[in-house]
N, C-alpha and C positions, 0 to 999 in steps of 0.2 A: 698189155691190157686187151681184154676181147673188146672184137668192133660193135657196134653193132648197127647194122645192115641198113638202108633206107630205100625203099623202092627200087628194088632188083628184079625183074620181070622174068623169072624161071616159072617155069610149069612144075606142075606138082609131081609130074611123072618124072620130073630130073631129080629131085631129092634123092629118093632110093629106087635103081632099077625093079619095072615089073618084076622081072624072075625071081629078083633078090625080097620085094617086098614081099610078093603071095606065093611065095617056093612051100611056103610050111602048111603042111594041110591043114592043123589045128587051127594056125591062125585065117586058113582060107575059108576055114568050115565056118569058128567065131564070125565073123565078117559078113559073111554071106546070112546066116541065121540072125544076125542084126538087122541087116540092111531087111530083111524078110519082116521083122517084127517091127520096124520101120514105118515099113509100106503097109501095114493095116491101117494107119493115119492118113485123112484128107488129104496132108501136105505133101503124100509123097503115092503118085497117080503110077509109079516102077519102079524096079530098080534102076533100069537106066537113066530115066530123070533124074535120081536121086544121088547119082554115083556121079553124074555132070554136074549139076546143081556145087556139088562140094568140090570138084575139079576145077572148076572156073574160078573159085577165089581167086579175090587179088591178096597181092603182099601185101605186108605191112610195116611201114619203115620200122617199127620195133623190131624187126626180125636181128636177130645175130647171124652174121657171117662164115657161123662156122659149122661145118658139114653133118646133118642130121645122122642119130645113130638108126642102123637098121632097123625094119617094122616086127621082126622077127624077133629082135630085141625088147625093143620098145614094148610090146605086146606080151611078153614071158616074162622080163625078169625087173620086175617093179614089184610094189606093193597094193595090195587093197584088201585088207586085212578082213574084212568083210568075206573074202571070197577064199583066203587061203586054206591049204597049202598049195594048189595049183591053180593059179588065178585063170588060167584060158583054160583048163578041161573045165575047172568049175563055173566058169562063165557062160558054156554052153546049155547051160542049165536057168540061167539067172534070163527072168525076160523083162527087160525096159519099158514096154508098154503096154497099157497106158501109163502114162506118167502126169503129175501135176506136184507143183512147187507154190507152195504157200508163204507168200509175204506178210509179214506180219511185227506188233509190236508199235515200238512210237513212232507209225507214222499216219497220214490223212487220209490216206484210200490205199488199207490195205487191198490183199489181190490175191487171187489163184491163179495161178497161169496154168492150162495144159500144156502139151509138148508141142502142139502147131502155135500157139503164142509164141511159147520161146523162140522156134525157128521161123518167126516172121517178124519178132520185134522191130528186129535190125540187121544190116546188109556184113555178111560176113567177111570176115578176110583171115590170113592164115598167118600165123606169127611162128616165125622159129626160135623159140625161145631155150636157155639153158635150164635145165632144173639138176637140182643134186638134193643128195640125201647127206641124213647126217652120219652116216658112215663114210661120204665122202667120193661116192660114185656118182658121175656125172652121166646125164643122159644130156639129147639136143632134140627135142619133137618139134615137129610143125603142127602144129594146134590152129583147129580154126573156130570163129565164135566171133564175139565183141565183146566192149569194153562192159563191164557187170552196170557200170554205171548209169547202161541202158534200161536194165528192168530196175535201181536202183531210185533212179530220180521220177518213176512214173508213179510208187506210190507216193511220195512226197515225203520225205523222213521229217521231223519234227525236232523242236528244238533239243528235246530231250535223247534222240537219238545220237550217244556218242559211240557205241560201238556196233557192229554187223555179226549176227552168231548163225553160224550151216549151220543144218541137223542133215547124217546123213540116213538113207534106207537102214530100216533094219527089220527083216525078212527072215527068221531059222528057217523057214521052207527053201528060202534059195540060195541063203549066205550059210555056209558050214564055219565060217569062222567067227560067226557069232557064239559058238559051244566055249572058245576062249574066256579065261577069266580072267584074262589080261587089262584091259579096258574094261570102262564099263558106259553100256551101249544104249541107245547108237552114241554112231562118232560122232562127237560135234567138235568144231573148231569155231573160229572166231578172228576179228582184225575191227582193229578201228577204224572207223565210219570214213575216216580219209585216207587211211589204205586200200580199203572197199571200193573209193571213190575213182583211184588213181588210174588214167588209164592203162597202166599197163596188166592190172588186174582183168582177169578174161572169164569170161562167160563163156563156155566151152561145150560145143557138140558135135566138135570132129577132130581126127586127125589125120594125118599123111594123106589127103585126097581121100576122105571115108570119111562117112558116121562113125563116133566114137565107140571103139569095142567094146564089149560090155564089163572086159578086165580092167579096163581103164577109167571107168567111171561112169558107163553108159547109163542113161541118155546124155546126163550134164550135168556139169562138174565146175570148181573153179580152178584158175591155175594163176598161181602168185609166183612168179619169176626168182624173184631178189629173196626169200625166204625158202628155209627147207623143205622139201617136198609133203612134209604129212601136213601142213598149212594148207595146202590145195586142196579142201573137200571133195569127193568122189560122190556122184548118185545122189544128189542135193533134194530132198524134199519137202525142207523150210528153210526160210530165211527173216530171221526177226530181228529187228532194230532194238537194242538194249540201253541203257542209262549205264550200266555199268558192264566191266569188264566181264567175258563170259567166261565159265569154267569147262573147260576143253580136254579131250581125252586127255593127252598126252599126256599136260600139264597137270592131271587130278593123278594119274597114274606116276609118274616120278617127276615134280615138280622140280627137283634139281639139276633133270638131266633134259628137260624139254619147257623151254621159257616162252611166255605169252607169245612175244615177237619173234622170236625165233630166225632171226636174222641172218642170214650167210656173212657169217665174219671170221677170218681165219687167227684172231686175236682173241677168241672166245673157246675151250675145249669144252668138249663131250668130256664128265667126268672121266669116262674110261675109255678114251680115245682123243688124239689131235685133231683139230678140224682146220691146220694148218695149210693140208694138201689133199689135193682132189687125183682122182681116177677116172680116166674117163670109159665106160662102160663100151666093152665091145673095138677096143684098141687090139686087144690080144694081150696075152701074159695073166689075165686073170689076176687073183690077189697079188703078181707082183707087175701089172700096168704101170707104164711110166708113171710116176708122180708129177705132179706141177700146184705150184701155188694158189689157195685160193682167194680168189679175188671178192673184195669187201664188195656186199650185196649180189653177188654173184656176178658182177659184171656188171649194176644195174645201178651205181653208184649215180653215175650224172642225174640220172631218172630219177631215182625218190630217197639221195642225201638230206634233200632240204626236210623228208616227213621227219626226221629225226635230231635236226637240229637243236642243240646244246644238251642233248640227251646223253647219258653214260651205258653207251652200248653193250660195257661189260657187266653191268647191275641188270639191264632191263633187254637182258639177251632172250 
């Protein structure tokens, strides 16, 4: 079973070598054009402020122990459907700020927050967390941000708020994969109000010692661990407290093959695929990568078994 990690004191430059991390120009170009659109914000007086600022995080014992996939990686070959088919040349195009994220729904004091709110809420730290997709490729990012459950408990959710629903950007001027008629837009996803709550749930606006790229979900995004990667909203520009359960791309698009909770469980198939065994992305071998089994909640079983107790995982997948 994967470990996972508790206050380990590596620096962020030990994750993935410089050369190895910024060797790719695209993604050195992305990066740098961020951190640039960045720094038109009060909170961010340069780059090099800004590039320290997110270097100093501390860990976070949530971290997993096992060894981050390259940023060259991490940054090309994911999803954000928003931006495809080439999520970093399209990226370069897509610009983060200004930004503001609207709280709203059942609770006391809703809120807008701009983007210096968010990255002052609260004191960041960096989690190396596993995320997989439901094809079954494993990535390992170190994500930094805090628990959501910081801008979550400021507006005061309300009795009636039992579930939490993102909306995410949706831009045709700077998303091309909005012309898809796959989904229908924007992306909104969704979790229940004590999944939202949990701290392993992350409020996210950087990664690998950086502001979040803008392929990845720049400015800010959530990142739910123990769940399939398209659960983590990208580019969040509402967040509303619901009575009831929200109706969510995925799950409006083929409800049979993408479930509310959508839980890492290797006892549950993708109609047209096992979701038995995982791949871990950037191993080598490509579609024939070692196999290994995957681990119920991705690893995150100890952590939030208990959300799910006496539940039938394979009805309410």
């Amino acid at each position: 079973m994967t470990k996972i990690r508790y206050d380990r004191d590596i620096l962020p430059s030990e994750i993935t070598p410089e050369s190895v991390a910024f060797g790719r120009r695209r993604v050195l170009t992305a990066a740098a054009g961020l951190a640039l659109s960045w720094g038109s914000g009060a909170t961010w007086a340069s780059q090099a402020q800004e590039s320290e600022r997110f270097r100093a995080v501390p860990k976070s014992r949530y971290s997993t122990d096992e060894a981050p996939t390259p940023i060259e990686i991490a940054t090309t070959r994911t999803r954000f459907r928003e931006l495809e088919e080439d999520i970093a040349k399209n990226g370069e195009a897509y610009t983060p700020y200004p930004w503001k994220v609207s709280v709203e729904g059942a609770c006391a004091k809703p809120r807008v927050f701009d983007l210096d709110d968010l990255l002052t809420l609260a004191p960041f730290e960096e989690r190396v967390y596993r995320m997989l997709c439901t094809e079954g490729w494993l990535h390992i990012v170190p994500y930094i941000g805090y628990p959501l459950s910081e801008i979550l408990k400021r507006v005061e959710p309300t009795g009636n708020a039992k579930y939490v629903e993102f909306v995410t950007l949706a831009d045709p001027r700077q998303m091309p994969g909005l012309r898809s008629p796959v989904l229908d837009w924007p992306y909104v996803e969704g979790l229940r109000l004590d999944e939202a709550m949990h701290p392993l749930t992350l409020l996210t606006v950087g990664m690998y010692g950086q502001v979040l790229p803008n392929q990845n979900g720049a400015p800010v995004r959530a990142v739910v661990p123990w769940k399939y990667g398209f659960k983590s909203g990208k580019s969040i520009v509402k967040i509303r407290f619901v009575e009831k359960e929200p109706s969510t791309a995925w799950n409006k698009a083929a409800a049979n093959e993408y479930g509310f909770y959508s839980n890492v469980n290797p006892n549950v198939d993708h109609p047209r695929w096992s979701q038995a065994t995982e791949r871990r992305i950037g191993d080598g071998g490509g579609l024939f990568a070692k196999r290994r089994k995957t681990e119920l909640f991705n690893g995150y079983e100890a952590q939030v078994g208990q959300l799910y107790a006496g539940m039938d995982l394979k009805k309410n997948y």
